[in-house]
C-alpha positions as CSV (number, residue, x, y, z in Angstrom):
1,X,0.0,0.0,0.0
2,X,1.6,3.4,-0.8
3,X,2.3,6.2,1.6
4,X,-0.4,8.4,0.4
5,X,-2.7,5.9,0.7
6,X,-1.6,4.8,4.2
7,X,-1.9,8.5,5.0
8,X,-5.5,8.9,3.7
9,X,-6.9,5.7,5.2
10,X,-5.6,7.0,9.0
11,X,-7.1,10.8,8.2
12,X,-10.6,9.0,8.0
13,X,-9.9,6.4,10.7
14,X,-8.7,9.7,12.9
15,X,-12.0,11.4,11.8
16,X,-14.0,8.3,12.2
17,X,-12.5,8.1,16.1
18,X,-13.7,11.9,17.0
19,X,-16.7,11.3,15.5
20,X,-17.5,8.2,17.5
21,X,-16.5,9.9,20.6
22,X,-19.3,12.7,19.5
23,X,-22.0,9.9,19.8
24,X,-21.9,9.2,16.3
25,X,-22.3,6.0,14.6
26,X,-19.0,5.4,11.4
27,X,-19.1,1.6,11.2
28,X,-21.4,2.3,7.9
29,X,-19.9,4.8,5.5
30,X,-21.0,5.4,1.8
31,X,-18.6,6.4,-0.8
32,X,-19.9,8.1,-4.3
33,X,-17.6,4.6,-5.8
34,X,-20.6,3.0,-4.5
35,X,-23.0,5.0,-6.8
36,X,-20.2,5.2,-9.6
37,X,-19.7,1.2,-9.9
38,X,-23.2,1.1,-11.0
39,X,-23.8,4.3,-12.7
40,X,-22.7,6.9,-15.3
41,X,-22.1,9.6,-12.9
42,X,-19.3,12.2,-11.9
43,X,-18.7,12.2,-7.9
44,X,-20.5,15.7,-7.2
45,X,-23.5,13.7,-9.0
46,X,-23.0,10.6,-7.1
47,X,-22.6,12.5,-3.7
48,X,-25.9,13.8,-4.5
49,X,-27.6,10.4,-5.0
50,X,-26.6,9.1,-1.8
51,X,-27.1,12.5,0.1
52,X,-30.9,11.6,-1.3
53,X,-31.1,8.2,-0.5
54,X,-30.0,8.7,3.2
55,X,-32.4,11.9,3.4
56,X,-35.4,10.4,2.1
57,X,-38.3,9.8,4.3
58,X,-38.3,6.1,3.7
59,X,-34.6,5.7,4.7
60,X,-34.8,7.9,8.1
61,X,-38.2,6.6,9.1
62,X,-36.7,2.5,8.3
63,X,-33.6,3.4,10.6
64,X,-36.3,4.6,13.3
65,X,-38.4,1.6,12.9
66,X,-35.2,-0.9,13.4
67,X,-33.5,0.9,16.0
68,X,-37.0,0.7,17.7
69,X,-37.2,-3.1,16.9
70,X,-34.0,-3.6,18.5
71,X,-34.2,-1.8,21.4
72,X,-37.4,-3.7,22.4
73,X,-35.7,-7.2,21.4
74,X,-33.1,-6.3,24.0
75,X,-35.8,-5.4,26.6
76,X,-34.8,-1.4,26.7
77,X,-37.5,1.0,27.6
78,X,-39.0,3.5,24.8
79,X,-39.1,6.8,27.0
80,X,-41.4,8.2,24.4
81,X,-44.5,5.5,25.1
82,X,-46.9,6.4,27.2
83,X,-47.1,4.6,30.9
């Protein structure tokens, strides 16, 4: 693996860390080579694509619905259901 490389992989492992210590969740990252493998698009085009995939109102409110599938499964309490 080449220097530059090595380089780039720890800037985004270091951002990765500070952003998990934020409360953030970086275990699943998109890249626009994810859109670009399967379509004819530049990167500011395929940046777009997956900035409206993870916006849209079925991808947030699917990530809600499993997190709240989960947390039941493990027996947690919703704080947001009535008593």
């Amino acid at each position: 693996m080449s220097k530059t490389r090595e380089f780039r992989l720890a800037q985004i492992d270091n951002a990765k860390q500070y952003l998990e210590s934020q409360g953030y969740f970086t275990a699943n990252l998109w890249h626009t080579d994810d859109v670009c493998q399967n379509y004819n698009v530049n990167q500011d085009q395929a940046l777009d694509i997956i900035e409206d995939a993870m916006t849209s109102e079925i991808t947030i409110a699917s990530i809600f619905e499993a997190i709240d599938i989960i947390a039941e499964e493990n027996g947690y309490e919703n704080k947001n259901e009535d008593i």
